[in-house]
N, C-alpha and C positions, 0 to 999 in steps of 0.2 A: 240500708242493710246493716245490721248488726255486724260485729266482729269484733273478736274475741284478742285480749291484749294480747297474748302472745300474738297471734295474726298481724298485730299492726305494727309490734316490734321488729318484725323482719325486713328487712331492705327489700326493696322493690326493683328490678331490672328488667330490660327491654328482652334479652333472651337468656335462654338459659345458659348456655356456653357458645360460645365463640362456633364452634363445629358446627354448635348446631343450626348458624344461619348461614354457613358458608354455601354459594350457591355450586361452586366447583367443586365435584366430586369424583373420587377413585375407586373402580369397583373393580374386586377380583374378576379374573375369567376364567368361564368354568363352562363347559360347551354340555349344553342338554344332550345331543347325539352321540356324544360320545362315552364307550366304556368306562376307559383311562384317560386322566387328562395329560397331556406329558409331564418332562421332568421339573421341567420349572415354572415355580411361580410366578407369571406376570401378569403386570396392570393390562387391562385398556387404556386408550386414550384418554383424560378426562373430558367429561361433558358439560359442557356448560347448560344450568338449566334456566332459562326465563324464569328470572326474578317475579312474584305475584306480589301481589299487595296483601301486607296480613296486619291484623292487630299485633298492640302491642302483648306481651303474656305477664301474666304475674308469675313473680316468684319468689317463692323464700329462702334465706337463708338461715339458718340452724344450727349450723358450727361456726367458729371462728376458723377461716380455712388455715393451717398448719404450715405456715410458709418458716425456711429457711428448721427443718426437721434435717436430723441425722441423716445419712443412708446407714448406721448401722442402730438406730433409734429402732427399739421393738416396742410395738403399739396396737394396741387391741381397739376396733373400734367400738367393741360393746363395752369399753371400761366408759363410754361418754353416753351418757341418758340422752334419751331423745327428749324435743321438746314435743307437748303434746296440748290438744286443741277437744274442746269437747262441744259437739253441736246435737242438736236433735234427729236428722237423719242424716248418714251418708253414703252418699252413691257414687259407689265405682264402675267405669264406662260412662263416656259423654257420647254416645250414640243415641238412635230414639227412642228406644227404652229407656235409656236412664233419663235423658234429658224429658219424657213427656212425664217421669212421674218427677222430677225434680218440679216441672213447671207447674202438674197437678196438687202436690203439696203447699206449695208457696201459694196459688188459688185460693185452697183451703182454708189458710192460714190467715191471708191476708181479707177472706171473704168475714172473717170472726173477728176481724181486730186484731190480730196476735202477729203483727207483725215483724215480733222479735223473735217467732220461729225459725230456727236456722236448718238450712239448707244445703250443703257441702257437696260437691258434686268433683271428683277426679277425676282426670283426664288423660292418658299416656303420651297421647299425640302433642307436639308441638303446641297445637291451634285445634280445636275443635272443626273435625269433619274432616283431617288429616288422615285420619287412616280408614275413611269410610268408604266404604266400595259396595255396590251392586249393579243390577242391570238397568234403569229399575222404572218398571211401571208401578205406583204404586196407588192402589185403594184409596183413597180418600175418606175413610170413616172416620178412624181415629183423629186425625188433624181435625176434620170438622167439628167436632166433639171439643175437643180443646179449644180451639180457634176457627169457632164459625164467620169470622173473616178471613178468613186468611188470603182468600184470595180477590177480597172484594176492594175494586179500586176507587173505592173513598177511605181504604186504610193507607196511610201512606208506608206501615210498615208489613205490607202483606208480601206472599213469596211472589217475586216478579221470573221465577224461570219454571212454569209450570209451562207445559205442552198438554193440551188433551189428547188421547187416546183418537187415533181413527181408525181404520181397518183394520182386521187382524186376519193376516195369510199362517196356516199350517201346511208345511212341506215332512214329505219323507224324502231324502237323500240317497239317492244311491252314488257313484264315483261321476259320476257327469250328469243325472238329471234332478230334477227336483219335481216329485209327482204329488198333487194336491190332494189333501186329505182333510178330514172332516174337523173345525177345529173343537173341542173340549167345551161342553155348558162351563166349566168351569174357568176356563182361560179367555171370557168373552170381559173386555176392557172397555166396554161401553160407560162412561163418568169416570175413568181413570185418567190418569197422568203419568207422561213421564216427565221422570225429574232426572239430575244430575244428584243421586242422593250423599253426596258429599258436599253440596252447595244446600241443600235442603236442610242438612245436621245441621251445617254454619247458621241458617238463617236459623234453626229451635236455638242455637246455644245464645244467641242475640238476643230471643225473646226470653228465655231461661233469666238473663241477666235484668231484664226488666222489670221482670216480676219480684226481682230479688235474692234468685240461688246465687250464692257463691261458687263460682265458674273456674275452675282452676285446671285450666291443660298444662301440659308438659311434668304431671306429677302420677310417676307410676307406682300403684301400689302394689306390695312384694310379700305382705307378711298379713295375714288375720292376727286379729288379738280374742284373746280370751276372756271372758271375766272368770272369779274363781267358781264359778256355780255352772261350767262350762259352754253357758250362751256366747256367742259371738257379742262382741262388744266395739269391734272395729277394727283398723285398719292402719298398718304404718306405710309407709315410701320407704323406699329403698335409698340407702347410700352412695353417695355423689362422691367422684374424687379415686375411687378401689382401682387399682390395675391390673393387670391381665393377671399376673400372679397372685392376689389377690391382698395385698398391701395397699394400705392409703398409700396415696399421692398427695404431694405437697399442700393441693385446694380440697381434699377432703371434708365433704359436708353430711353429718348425721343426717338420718330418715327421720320422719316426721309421725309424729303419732295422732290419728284422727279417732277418739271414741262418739259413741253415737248411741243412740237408744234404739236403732234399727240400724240398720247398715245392709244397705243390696248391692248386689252383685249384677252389673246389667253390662259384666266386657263384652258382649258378644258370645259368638261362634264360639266352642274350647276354651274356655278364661285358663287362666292358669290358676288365679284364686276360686275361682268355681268350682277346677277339680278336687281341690280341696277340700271345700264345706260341700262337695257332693259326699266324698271319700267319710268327713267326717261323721256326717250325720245319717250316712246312709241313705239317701234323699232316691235314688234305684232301686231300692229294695223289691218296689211292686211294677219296676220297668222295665221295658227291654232297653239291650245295648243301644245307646246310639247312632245314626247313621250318618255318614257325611257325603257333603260333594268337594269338587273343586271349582271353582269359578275361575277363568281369565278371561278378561274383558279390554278391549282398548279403545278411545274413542277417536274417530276420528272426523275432520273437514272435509267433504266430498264436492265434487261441482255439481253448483247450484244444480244447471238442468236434471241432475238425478236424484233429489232431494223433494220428499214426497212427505212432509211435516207431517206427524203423527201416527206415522205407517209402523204397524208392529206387526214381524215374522218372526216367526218361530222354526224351528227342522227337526230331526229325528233322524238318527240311521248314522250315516255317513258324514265324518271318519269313521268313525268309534266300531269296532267289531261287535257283532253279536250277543256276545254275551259281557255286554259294557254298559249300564245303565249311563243316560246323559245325555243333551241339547244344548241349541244354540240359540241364538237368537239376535236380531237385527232390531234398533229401535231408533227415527229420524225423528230428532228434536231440536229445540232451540232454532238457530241459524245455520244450517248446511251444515248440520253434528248429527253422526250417527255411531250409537254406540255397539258394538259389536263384541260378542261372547261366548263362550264356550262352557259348561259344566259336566266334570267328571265324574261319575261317583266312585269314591275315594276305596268300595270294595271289589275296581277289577283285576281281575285277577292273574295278568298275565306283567311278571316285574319289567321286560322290555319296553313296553307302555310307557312315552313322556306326555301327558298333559297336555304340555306347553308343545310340542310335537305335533300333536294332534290339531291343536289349537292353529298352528302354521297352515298346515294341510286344508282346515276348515274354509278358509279364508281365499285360498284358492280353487274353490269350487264355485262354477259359474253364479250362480245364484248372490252370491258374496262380494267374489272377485267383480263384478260386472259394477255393481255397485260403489267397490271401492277406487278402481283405476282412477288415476286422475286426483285423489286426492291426498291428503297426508295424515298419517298417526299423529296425533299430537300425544295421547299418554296411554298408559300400560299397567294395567292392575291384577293381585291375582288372591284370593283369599279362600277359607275354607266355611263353607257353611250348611245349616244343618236340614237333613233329609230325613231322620227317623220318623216324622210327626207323632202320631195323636199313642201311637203302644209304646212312645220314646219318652215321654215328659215325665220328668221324675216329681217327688214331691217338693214344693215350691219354697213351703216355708221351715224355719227351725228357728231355734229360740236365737231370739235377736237378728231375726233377718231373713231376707228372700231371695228367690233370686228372677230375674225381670227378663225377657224380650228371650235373644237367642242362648242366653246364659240357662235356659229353662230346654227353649227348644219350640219356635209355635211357627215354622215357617211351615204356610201350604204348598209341598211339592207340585200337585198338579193343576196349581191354581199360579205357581211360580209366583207366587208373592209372600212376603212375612213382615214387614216395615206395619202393615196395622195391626197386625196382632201384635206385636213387637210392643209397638207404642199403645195399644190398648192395654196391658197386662202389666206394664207399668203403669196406668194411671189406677186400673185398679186396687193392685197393692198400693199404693201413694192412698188411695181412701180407706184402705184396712189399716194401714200406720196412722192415718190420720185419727181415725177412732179410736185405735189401739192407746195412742198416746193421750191423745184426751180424757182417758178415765182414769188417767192421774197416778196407777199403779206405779211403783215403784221399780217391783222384781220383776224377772226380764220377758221381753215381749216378746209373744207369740202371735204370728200372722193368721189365724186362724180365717177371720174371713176374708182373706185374697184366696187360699184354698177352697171355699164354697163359693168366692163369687166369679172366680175361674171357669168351674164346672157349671155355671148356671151361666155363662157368656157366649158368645158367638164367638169368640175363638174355639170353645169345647165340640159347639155343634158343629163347626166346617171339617176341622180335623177331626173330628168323630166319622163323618162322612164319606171322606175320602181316603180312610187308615189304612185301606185294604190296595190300592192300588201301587204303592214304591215297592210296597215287599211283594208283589205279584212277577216282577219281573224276577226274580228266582227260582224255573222253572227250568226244565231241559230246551225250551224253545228261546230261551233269553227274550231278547225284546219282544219281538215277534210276540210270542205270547203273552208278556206284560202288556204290552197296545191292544191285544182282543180283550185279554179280561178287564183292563182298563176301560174299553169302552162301555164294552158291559156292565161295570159302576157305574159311569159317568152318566148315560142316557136312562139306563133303567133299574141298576138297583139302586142306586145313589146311597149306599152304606148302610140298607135296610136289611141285613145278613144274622144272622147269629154268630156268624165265624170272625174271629181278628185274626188275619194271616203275621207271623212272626218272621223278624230278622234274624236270620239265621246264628248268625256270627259276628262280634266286630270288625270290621271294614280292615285290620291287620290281618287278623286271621283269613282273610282272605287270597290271599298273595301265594302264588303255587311259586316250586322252586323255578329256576331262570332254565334248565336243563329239560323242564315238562314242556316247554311253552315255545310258541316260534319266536326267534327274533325278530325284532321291529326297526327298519332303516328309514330312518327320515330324510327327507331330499333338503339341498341347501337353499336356503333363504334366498331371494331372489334381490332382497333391500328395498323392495317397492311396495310388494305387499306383505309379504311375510320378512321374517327379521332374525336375527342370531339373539340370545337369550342375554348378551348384554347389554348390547340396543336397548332392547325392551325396557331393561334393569334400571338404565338411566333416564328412561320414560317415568319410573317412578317418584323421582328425588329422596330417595333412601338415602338415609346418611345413619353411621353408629360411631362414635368415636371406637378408633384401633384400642389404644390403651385400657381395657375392661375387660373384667370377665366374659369370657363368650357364654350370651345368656340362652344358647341352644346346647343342655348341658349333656354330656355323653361324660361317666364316671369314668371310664377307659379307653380312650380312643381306638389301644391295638386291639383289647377284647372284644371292642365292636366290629371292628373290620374283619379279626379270624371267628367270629361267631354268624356275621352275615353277609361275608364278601363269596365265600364259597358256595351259596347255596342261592344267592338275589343276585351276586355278578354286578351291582354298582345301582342297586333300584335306587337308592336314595339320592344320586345325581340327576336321575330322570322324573321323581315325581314332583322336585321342586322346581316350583317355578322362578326362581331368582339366581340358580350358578351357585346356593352357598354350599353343597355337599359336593365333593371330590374322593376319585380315587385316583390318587397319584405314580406313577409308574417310582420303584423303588429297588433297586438291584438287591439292600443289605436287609428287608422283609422277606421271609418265610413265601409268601402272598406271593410275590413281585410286586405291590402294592402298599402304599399306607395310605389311611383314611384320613380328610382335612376337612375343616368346617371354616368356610369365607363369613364369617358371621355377619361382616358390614355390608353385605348383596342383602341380606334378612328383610323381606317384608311385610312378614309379620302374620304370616296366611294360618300357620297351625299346622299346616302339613303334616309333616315331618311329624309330630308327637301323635298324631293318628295311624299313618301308614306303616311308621318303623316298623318291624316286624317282628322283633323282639321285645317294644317299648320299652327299648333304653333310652329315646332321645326324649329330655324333659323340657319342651317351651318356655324359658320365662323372660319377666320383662328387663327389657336391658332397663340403660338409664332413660329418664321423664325425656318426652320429647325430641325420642331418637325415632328412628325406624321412617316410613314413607312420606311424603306429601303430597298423596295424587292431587289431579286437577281435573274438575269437571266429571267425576269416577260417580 
């Protein structure tokens, strides 16, 4: 594998900072159920979390860290150039978007002899597959396509935690039954698998590195670069060392500059760089807004005798009130593991509504509870992803770059799956860059055929198919009526309409005042099967070093609290699912209140930069290698 001098001049270390491998962690407490949180700020106990086995991480260094600086030393960190690295394509997000067109390029490359094609791929997380989370049965098209062994056992390097698909039960929910209903042509998992798709990323980013990408986790990128003819030309990292006030610190290490003749954008859900080369390029011009959900999921060890390998259920209805789009669902894999989940979508409308509330309640209804008794949580996840599909996907490509998997938007709602389109739509663009770059042009590259070869793909025709059925549930009957006309696609129009029903509003705009709406009392935790919001927290292994900017940026903390405490009443403590938003009981506030962000609870879900309700809270990336490490998610 190629690499570039500066590359090899950087020292090499086993982690990035010291925090960031410490297994005992401190996390604010901040109680879902609650309005106000008291007066004081205190820790929980810490937790100890089981040590995993992880590779070792590369990493750079780029500054000579600043030791033995003044305190009263004044120091610009933009007076020090970054060092900077120029490769052929770079992909930010080591998810399986980025990681399938990362491994589809180096194919390409490697298929022509051009081995010296470089291939750069960032990572935020620690470790690849660190902050990956879903439920997740997934399709098997795309993998097979790429690695038509993958699971054939004369590979020795094939994935060895695939489950096949067996049954699939569909339940409606009411508060104590579960009454069986028909399930969806479209949700039938006969040749699928469930995976652990956080163990699943791990195993692409292994194969990634085979082929040749350069595999870099724990480096979060912060800034687009431009070139002067204003194509996207790349990507810096963010600055190591900055403290809460926003001063270097002593070890202070400059951001790194990665240019590229392409450069995709494949964070996921909400990138934080995405909204940006959306914003910049206008890439929505011909879309509707986006839609989100929420997901919490926890996996747990059940006794054996209740463990029915490959059993997938799904629910409807209950908790969730009427006019709440969202489901659950149940899936027994591996060894006496079943991963259990909740999805909200992120435009209901009533701010007393927690999530993670709901999510409790779920879990103690028979159907669940019966299931789980007797066994134990082992971890706790919770992320935001995406539900507009097929009248949500913006344009793809702009000069110098694309953008890949859910950075785009190709998850099928009522197919509940997106991991192959994800990973299809990156291998796609990976052979439009590949062409692109091969005809040798100089001036900057436009993705022209990932855009035709999108629309001429079977990601186009499923979400074309089913476009009509998420925003149907926008009626005066709320679900009720989404499940008749929904069916009514599913069995007999199957998206042969002339009409595209539209999303209303974005998913903020949604949010009635707290004074319209009934209040919502959560019952407490029982610790057996349902849990207090910190518990959970430490299910995650979150860690953010204290000393840094809090990278959940609110410009004025009081203007936010006297702009949205009087009219939401504390929504932003209840939609998240980690305890990092408070309202603090405060005698010398106006309010009786002041507004607090636990920024080191942060798992990184996107919430919060959806729901605000004024979109003042701006998600970005703290430091490389900070934020969750689920297990098994």
């Amino acid at each position: 594998m190629s690499t570039s001098a500066p590359l090899q001049a950087f020292a090499r270390r086993g982690a990035l900072l010291p925090a960031r491998s410490r297994m005992s962690r401190q996390i604010y407490r901040a109680s879902y159920s609650s309005t106000v949180a008291s007066r004081s700020r205190i820790r929980c106990p810490a937790t100890t979390v089981a040590s995993i086995p992880r590779p070792s991480m590369r990493t750079f260094t780029t500054t000579r860290p600043r030791y033995l600086a003044s305190a009263e030393e004044t120091f610009d960190p933009n007076s020090i150039e970054r060092e900077s690295d120029e490769v052929d394509v770079c992909i930010i997000g080591g998810g399986p978007a980025g990681l399938s067109a990362a491994i589809r390029l180096k194919q390409l490359a490697n298929e022509s002899g051009n081995e010296e094609f470089r291939v750069l791929l960032l990572e935020k997380a620690g470790e690849i597959g660190a902050h990956i989370l879903s439920g997740a049965v997934i399709q098997p098209s795309a993998v097979a396509e790429l690695f038509p062994d993958w699971l054939d056992e004369s590979n020795e390097n094939r994935f060895q935690h695939a489950t096949p698909a067996g049954g699939d039960k569909m339940r409606f929910l009411t508060k104590t039954a579960a009454i069986p209903i028909p399930t969806p042509p479209q949700m039938n998992n006969h040749g699928n698998y469930i995976v652990s798709l956080n163990e699943f990323t791990k195993w692409l980013g292994e194969r990634a590195e085979e082929v040749g990408v350069e595999v870099y986790p724990g480096f979060a990128a912060s800034e687009i670069l431009y070139s002067s003819d204003g194509s996207v030309k790349g990507v810096a990292t963010n600055d190591l060392g900055i403290a809460r006030d926003g001063k270097p610190k002593d070890n202070f290490e400059r951001g790194m500059e990665f240019h590229a003749r392409v450069t995709m954008f494949a964070e996921g859900c909400h990138g934080s760089l995405t909204k940006q080369v959306i914003n910049k390029f206008d890439l929505r011009r011909d879309s509707q807004p986006q839609t989100y959900g929420l997901g919490l999921k926890e996996v747990w060890e059940i006794d054996p005798a209740k463990f029915n390998k490959g059993q997938i259920t799904h629910s409807m209805g209950y908790p969730l009130p009427s006019d709440t789009y969202g489901g659950a669902w149940m899936y027994h894999f591996g060894d006496n593991l079943v991963s259990i989940g909740l999805v909200v979508a992120l435009d209901y409308p009533n701010p007393w509504l927690s999530p993670y509330g709901e999510f409790q309640k779920l879990k103690q209804h028979p159907l669940y509870r019966s299931v789980l008794e007797g066994g134990k949580c082992l971890s706790y996840g919770a992320r935001a992803l995406i539900e507009g599909g097929f009248q949500s996907i913006p344009k793809v490509a702009f000069p110098g770059g694309a953008l890949i998997g859910d950075s785009a938007g190709f998850v099928n709602v009522p197919k509940v799956k997106g991991t192959h389109n994800a990973m299809k739509s990156g291998m796609l663009a990976a052979e439009a860059a590949w062409t692109a770059l091969s005809e040798g042009d100089s001036s900057a590259i436009f993705l022209y055929d990932y855009e035709d070869s999108l629309r001429k793909s079977e990601i186009w025709k499923e979400l074309k198919e089913v476009r009509n059925m998420r925003p149907s549930f926008h009626n005066p009957l709320g679900v009720y009526g989404g499940v008749m006309y929904s069916g009514l696609e599913a069995y007999v129009l199957k998206g042969r309409v002339p009409w595209t029903l539209k999303h209303k509003h974005p998913d903020h705009a949604a949010t009635k005042h707290a004074d319209k709406c009934t209040k919502i009392e959560y019952p407490k935790p029982d610790g057996k099967i349902s849990f207090d919001i910190l518990t959970s927290v430490s299910r995650t292994g979150t860690n953010h070093e204290e000393d840094q900017p809090v990278h959940l940026q609110v410009k004025d903390w009081e203007a936010h609290a006297n702009e949205t405490w009087p009219s939401y009443k504390g929504l932003e403590n209840r939609f998240c699912p980690a305890g990092v938003y408070e309202y603090v009981e405060d005698d010398t506030k106006s309010l009786g209140v002041r507004f607090q962000i636990n920024a080191q609870n942060c798992i990184h879900c996107k919430t919060c930069d959806i729901k605000a309700p004024h979109q003042d809270i701006n998600w970005a990336v703290p430091q490389g290698g900070e934020g969750p490490k689920y297990y098994k998610t």
